[in-house]
Backbone atoms as SQL, in Angstrom:
CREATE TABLE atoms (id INTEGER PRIMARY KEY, chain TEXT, resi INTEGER, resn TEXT, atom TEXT, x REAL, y REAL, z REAL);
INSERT INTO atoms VALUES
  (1, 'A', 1, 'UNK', 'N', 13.953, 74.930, 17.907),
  (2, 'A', 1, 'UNK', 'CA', 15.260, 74.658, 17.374),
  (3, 'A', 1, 'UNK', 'C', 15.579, 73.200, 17.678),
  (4, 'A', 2, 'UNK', 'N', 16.363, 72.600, 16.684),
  (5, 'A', 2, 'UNK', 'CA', 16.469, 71.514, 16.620),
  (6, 'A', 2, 'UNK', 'C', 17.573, 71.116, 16.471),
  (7, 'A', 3, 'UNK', 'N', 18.466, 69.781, 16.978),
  (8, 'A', 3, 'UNK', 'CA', 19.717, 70.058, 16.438),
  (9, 'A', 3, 'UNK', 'C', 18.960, 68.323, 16.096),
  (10, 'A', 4, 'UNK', 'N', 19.962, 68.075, 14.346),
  (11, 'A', 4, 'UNK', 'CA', 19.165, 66.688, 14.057),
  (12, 'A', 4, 'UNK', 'C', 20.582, 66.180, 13.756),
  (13, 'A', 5, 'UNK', 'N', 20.337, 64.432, 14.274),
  (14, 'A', 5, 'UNK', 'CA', 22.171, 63.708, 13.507),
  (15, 'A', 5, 'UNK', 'C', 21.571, 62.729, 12.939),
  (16, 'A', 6, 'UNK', 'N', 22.054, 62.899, 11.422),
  (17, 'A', 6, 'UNK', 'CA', 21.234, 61.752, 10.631),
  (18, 'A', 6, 'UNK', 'C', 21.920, 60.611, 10.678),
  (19, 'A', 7, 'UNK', 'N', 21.800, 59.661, 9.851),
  (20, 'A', 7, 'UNK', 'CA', 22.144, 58.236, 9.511),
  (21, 'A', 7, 'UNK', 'C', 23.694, 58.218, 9.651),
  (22, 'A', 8, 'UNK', 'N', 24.249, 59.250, 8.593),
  (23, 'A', 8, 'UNK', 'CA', 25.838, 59.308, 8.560),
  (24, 'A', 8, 'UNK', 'C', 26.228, 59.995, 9.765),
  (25, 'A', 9, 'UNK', 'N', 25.536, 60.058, 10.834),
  (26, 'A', 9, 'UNK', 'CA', 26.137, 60.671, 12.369),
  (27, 'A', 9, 'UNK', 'C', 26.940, 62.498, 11.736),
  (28, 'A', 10, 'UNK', 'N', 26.179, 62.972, 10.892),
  (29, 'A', 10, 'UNK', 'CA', 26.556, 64.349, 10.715),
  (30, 'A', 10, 'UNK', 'C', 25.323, 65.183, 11.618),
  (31, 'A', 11, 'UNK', 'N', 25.828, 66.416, 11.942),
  (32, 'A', 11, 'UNK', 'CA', 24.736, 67.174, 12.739),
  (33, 'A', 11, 'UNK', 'C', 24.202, 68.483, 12.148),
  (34, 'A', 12, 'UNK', 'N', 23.275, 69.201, 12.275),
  (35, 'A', 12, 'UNK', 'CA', 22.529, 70.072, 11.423),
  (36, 'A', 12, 'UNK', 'C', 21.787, 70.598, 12.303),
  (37, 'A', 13, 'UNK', 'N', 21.499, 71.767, 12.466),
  (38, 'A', 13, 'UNK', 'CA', 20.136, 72.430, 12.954),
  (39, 'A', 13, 'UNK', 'C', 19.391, 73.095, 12.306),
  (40, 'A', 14, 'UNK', 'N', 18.061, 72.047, 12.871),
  (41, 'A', 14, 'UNK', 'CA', 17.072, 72.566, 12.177),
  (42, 'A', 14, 'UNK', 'C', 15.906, 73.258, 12.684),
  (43, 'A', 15, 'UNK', 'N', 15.070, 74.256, 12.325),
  (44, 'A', 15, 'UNK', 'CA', 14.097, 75.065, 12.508),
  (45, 'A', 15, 'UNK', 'C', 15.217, 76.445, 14.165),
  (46, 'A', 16, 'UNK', 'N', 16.043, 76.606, 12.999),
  (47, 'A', 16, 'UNK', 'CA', 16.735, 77.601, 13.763),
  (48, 'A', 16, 'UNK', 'C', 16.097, 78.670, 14.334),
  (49, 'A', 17, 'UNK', 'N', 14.887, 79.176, 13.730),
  (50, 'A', 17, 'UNK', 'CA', 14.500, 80.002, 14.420),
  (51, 'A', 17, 'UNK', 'C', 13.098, 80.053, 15.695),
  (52, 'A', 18, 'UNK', 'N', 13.198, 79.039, 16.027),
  (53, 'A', 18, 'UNK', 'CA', 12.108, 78.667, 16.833),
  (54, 'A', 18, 'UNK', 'C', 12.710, 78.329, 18.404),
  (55, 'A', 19, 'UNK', 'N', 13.073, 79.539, 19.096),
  (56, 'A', 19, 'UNK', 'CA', 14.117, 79.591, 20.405),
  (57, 'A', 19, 'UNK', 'C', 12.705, 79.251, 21.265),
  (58, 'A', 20, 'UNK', 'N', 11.643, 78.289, 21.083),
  (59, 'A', 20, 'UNK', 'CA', 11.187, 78.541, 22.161),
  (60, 'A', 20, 'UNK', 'C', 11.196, 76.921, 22.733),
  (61, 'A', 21, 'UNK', 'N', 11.570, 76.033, 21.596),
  (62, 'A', 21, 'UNK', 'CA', 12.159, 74.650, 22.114),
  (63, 'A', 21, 'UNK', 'C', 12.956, 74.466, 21.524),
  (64, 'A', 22, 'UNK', 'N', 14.010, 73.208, 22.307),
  (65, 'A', 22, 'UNK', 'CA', 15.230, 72.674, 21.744),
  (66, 'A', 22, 'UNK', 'C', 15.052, 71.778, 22.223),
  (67, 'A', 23, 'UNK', 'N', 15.807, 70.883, 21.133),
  (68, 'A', 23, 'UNK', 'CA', 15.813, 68.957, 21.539),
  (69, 'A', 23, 'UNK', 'C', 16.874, 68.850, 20.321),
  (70, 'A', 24, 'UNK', 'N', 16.850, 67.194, 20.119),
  (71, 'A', 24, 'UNK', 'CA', 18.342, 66.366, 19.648),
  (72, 'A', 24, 'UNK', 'C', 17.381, 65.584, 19.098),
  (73, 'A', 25, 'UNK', 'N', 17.204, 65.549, 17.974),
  (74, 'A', 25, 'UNK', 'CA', 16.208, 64.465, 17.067),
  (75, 'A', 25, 'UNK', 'C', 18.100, 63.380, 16.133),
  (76, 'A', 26, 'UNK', 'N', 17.561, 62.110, 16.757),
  (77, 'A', 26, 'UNK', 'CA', 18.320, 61.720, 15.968),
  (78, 'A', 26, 'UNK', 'C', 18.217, 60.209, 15.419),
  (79, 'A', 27, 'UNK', 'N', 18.403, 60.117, 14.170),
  (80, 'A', 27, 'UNK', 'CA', 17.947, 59.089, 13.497),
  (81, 'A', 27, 'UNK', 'C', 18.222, 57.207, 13.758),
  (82, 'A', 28, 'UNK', 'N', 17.641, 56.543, 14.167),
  (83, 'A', 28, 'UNK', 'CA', 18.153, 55.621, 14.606),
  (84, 'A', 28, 'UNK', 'C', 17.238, 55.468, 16.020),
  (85, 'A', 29, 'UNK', 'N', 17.900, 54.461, 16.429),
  (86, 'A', 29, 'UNK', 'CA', 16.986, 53.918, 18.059),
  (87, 'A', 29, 'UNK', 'C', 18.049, 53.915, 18.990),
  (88, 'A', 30, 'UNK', 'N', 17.580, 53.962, 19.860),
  (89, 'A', 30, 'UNK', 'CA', 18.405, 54.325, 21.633),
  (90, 'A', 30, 'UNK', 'C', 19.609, 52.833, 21.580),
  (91, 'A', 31, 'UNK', 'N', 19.727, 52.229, 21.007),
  (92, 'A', 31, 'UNK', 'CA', 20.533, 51.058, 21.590),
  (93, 'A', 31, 'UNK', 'C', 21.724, 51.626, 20.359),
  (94, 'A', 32, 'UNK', 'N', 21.499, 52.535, 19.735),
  (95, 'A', 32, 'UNK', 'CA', 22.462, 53.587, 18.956),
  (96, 'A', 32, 'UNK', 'C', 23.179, 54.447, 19.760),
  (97, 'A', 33, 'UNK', 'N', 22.574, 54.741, 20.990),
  (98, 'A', 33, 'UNK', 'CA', 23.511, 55.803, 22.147),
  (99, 'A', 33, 'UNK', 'C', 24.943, 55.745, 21.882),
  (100, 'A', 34, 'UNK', 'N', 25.362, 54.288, 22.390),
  (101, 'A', 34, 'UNK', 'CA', 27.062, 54.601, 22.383),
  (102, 'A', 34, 'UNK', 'C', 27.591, 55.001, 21.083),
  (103, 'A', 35, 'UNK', 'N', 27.671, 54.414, 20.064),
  (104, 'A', 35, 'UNK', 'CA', 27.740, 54.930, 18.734),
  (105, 'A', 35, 'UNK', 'C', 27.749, 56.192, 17.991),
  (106, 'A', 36, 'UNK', 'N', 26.595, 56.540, 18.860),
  (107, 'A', 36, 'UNK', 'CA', 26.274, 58.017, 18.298),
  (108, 'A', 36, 'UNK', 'C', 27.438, 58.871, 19.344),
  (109, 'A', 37, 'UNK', 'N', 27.283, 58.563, 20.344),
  (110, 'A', 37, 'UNK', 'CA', 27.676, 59.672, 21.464),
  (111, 'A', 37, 'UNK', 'C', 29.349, 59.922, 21.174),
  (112, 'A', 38, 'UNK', 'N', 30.002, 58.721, 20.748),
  (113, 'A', 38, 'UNK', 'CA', 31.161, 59.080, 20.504),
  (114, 'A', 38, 'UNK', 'C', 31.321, 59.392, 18.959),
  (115, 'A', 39, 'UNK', 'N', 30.607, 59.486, 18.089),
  (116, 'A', 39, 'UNK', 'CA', 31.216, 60.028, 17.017),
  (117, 'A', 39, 'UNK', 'C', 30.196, 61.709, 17.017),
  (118, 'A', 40, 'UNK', 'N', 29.920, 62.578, 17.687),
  (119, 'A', 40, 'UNK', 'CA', 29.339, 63.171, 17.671),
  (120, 'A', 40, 'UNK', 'C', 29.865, 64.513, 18.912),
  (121, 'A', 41, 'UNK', 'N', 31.003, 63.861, 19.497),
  (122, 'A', 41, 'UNK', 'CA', 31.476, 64.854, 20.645),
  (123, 'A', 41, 'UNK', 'C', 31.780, 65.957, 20.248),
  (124, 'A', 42, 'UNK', 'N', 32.028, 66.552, 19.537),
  (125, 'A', 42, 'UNK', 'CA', 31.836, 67.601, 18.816),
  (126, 'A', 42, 'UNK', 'C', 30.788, 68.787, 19.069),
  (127, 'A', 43, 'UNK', 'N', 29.806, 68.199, 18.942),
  (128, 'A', 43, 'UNK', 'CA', 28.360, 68.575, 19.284),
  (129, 'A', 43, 'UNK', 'C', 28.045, 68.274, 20.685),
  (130, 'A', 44, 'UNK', 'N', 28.108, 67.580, 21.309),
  (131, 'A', 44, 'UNK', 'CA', 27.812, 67.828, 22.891),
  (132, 'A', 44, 'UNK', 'C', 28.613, 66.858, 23.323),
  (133, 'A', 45, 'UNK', 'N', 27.758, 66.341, 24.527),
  (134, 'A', 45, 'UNK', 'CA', 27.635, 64.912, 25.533),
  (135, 'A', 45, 'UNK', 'C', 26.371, 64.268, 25.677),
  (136, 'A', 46, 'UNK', 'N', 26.634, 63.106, 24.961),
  (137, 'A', 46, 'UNK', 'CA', 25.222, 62.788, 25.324),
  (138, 'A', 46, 'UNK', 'C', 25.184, 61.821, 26.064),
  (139, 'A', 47, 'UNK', 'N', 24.798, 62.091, 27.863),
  (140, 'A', 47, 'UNK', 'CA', 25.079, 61.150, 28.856),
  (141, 'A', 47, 'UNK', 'C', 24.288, 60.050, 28.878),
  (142, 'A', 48, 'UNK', 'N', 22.800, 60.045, 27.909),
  (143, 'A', 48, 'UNK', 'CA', 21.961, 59.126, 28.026),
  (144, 'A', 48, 'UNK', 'C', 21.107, 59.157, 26.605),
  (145, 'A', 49, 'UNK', 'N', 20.803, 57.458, 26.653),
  (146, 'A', 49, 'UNK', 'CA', 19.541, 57.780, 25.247),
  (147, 'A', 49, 'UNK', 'C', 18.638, 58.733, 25.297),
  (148, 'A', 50, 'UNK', 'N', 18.693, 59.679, 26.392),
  (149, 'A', 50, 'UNK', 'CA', 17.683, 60.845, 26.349),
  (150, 'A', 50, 'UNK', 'C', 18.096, 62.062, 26.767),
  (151, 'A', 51, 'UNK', 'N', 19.027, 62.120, 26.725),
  (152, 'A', 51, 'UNK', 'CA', 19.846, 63.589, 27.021),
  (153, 'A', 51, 'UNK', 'C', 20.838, 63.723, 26.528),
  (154, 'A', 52, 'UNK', 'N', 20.975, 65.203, 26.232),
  (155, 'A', 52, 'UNK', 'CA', 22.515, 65.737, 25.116),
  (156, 'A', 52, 'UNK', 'C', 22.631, 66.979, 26.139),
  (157, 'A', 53, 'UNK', 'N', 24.120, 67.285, 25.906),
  (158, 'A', 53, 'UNK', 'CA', 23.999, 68.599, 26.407),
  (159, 'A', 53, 'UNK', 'C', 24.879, 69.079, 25.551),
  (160, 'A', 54, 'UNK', 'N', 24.426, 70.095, 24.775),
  (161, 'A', 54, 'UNK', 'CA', 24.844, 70.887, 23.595),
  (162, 'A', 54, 'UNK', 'C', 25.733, 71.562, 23.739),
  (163, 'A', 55, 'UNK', 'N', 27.243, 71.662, 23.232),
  (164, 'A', 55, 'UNK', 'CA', 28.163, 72.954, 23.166),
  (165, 'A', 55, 'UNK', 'C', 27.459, 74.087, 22.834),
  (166, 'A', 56, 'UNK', 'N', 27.588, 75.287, 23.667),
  (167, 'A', 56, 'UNK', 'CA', 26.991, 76.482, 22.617),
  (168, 'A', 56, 'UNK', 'C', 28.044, 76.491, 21.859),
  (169, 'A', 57, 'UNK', 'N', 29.304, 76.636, 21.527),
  (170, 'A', 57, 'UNK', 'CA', 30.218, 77.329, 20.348),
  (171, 'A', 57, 'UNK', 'C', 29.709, 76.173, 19.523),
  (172, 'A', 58, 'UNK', 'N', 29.324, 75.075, 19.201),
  (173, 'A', 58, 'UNK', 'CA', 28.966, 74.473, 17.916),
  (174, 'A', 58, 'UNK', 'C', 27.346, 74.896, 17.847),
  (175, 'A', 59, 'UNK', 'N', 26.373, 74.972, 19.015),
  (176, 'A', 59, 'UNK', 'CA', 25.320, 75.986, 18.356),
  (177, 'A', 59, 'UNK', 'C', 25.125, 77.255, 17.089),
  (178, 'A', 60, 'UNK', 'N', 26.345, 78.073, 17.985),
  (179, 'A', 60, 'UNK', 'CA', 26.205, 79.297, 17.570),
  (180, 'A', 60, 'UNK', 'C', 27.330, 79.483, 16.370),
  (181, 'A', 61, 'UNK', 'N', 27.931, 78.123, 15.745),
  (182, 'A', 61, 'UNK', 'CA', 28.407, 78.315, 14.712),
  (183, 'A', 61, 'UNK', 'C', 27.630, 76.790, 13.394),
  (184, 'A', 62, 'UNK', 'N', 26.838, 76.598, 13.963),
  (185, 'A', 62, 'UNK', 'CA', 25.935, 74.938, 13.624),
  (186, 'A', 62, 'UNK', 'C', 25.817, 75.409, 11.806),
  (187, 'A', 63, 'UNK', 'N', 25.735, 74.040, 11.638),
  (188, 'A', 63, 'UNK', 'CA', 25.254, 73.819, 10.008),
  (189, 'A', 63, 'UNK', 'C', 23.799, 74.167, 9.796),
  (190, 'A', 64, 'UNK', 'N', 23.031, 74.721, 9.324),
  (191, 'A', 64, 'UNK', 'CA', 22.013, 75.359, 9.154),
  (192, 'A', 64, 'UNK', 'C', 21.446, 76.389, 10.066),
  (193, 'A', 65, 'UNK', 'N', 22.443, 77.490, 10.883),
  (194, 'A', 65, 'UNK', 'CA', 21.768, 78.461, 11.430),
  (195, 'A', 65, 'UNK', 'C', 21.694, 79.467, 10.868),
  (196, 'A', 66, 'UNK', 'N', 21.130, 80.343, 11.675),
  (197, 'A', 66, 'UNK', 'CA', 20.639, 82.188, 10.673),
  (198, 'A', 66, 'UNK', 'C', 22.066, 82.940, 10.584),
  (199, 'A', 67, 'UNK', 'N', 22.377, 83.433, 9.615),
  (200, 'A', 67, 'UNK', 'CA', 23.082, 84.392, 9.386),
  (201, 'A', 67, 'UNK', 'C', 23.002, 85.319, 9.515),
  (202, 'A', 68, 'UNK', 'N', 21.951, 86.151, 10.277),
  (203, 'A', 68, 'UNK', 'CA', 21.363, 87.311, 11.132),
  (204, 'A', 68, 'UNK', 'C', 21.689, 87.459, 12.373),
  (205, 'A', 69, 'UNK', 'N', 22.290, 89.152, 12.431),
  (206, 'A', 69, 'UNK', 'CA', 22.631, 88.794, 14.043),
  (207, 'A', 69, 'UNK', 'C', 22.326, 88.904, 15.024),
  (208, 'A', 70, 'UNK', 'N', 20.789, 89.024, 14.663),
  (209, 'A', 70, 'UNK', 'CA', 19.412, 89.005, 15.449),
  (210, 'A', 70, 'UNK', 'C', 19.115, 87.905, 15.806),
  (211, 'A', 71, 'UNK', 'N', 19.658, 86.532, 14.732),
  (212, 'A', 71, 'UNK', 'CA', 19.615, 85.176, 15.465),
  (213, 'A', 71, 'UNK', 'C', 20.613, 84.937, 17.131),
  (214, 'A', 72, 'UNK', 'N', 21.748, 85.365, 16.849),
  (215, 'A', 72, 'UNK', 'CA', 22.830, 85.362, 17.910),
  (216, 'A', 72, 'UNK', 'C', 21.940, 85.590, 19.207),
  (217, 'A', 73, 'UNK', 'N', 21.062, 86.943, 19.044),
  (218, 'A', 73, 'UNK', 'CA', 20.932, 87.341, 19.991),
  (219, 'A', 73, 'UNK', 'C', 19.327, 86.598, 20.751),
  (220, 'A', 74, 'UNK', 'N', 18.780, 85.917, 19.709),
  (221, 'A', 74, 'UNK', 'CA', 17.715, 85.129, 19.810),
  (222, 'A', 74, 'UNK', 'C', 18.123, 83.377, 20.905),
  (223, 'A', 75, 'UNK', 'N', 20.025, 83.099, 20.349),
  (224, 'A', 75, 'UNK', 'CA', 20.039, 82.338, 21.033),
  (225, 'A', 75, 'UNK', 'C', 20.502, 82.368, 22.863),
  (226, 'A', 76, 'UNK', 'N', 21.139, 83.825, 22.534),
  (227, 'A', 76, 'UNK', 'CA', 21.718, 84.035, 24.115),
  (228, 'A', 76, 'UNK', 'C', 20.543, 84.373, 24.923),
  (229, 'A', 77, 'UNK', 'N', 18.852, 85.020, 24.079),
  (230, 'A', 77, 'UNK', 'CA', 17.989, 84.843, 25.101),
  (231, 'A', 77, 'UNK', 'C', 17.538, 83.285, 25.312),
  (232, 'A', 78, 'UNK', 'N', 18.019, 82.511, 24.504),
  (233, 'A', 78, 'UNK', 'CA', 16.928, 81.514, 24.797),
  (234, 'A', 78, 'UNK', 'C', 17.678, 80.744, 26.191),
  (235, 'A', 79, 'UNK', 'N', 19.237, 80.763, 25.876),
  (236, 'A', 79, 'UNK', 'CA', 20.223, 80.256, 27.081),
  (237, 'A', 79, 'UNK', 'C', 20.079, 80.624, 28.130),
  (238, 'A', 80, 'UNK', 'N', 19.437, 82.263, 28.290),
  (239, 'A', 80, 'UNK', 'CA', 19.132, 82.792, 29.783),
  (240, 'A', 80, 'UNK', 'C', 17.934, 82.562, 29.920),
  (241, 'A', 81, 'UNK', 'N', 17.178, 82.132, 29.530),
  (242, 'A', 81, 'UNK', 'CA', 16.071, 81.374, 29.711),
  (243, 'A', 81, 'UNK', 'C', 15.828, 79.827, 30.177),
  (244, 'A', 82, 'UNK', 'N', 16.860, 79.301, 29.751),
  (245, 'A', 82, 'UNK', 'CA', 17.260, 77.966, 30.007),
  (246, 'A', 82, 'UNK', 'C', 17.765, 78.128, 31.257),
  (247, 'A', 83, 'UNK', 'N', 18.754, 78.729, 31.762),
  (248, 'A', 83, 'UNK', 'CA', 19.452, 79.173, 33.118),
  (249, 'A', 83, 'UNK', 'C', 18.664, 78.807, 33.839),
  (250, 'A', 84, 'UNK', 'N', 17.385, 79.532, 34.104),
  (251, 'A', 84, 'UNK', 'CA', 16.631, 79.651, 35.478),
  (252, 'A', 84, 'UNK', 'C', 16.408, 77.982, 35.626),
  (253, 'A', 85, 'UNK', 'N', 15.979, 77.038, 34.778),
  (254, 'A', 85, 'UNK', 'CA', 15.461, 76.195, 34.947),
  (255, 'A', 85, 'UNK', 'C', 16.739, 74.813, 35.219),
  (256, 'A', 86, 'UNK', 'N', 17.853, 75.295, 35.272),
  (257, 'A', 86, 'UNK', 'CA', 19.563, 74.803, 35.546),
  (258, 'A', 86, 'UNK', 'C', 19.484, 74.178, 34.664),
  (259, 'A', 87, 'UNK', 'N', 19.271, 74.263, 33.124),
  (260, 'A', 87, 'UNK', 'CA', 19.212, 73.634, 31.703),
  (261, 'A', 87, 'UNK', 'C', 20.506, 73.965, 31.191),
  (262, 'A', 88, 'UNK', 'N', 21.220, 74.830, 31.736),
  (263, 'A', 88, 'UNK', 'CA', 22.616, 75.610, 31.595),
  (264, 'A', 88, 'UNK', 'C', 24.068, 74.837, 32.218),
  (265, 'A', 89, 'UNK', 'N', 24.919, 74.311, 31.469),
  (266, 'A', 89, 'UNK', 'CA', 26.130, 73.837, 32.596),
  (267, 'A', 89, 'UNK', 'C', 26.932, 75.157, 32.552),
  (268, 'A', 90, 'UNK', 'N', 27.277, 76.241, 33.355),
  (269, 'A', 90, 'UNK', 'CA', 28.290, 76.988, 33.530),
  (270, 'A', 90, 'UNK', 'C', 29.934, 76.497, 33.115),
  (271, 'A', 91, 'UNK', 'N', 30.185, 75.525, 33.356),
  (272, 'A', 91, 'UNK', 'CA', 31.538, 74.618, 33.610),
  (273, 'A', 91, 'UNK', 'C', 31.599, 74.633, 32.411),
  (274, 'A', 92, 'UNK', 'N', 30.754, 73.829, 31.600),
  (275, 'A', 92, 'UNK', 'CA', 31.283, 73.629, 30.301),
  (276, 'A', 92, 'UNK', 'C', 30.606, 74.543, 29.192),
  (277, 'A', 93, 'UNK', 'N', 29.607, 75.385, 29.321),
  (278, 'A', 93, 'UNK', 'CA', 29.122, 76.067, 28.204),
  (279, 'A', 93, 'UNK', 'C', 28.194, 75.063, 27.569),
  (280, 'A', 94, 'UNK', 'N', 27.090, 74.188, 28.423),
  (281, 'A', 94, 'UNK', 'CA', 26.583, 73.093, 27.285),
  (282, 'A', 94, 'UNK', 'C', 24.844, 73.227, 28.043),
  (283, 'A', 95, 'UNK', 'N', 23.613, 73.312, 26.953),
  (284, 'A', 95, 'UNK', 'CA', 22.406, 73.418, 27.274),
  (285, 'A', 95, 'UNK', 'C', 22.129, 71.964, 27.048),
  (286, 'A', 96, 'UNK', 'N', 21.171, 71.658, 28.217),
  (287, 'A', 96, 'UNK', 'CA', 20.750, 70.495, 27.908),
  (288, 'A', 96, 'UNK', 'C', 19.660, 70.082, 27.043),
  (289, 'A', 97, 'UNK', 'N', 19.571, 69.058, 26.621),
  (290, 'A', 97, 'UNK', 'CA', 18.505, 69.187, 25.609),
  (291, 'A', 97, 'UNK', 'C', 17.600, 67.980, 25.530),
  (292, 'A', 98, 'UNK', 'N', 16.305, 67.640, 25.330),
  (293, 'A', 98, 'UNK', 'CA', 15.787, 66.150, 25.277),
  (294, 'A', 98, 'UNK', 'C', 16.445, 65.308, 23.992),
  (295, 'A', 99, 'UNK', 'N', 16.509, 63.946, 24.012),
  (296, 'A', 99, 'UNK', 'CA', 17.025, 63.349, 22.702),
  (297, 'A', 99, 'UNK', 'C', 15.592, 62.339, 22.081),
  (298, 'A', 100, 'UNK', 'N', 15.240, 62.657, 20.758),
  (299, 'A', 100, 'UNK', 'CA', 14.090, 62.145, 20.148),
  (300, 'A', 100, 'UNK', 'C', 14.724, 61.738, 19.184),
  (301, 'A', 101, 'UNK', 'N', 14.717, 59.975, 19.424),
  (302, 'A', 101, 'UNK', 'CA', 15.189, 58.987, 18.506),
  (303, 'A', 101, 'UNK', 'C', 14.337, 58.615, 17.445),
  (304, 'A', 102, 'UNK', 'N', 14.440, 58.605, 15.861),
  (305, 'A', 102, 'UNK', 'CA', 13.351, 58.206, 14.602),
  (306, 'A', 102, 'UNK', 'C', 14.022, 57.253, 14.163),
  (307, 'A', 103, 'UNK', 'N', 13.652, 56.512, 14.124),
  (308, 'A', 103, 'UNK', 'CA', 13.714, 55.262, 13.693),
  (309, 'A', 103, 'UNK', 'C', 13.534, 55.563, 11.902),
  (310, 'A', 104, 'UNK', 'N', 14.104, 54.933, 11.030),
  (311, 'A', 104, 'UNK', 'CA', 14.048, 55.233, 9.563),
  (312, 'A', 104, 'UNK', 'C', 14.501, 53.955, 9.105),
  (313, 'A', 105, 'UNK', 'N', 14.038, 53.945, 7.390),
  (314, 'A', 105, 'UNK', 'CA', 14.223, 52.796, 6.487),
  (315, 'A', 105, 'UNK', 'C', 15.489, 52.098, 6.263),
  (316, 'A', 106, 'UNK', 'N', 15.570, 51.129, 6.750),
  (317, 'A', 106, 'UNK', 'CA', 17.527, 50.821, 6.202),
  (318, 'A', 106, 'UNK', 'C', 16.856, 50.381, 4.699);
């Protein structure tokens, strides 16, 4: 699972059904951090050019997820899975996630 923020800083997830990784693919290069991070709070925190930490309520209501509610339950295992490894903030409800910057054509 993927959550991707393209060019226009909109967010999308993609390959929703693949709970066995998550990351923050987002278009552009790391000296984009501040930029991105504040038009994007919505979708998490992203404390660094390499870390996000994802709201679940914008997960589990995201622009391209499953409409099955076998997905739901695909993501609350993947969160207790994340737990053990303290990938989980309790406080705020937010999984952390790696951030993979692509660089693209202006």
């Amino acid at each position: 699972m993927q959550v991707k923020i393209s060019n226009n800083l909109s967010a999308t997830l993609e390959f929703p059904e693949d709970f066995k990784r998550f990351s923050v693919n987002v278009e552009g290069n790391p000296s984009d951090q501040p930029r991105v991070r504040d038009a994007i709070s919505s979708v998490g925190d992203m404390t660094d050019a390499e870390t996000m930490w994802v709201k679940e309520t914008w997960l589990r209501t995201a622009p391209g997820r499953s409409e099955a509610p076998e997905w739901q339950d695909g993501v609350s295992n993947m969160i207790a899975g994340a737990k053990k490894y303290g990938w989980v903030d309790e406080a705020t409800g937010c999984i952390k996630a790696h951030v993979v910057w692509t660089e693209t054509a202006q």
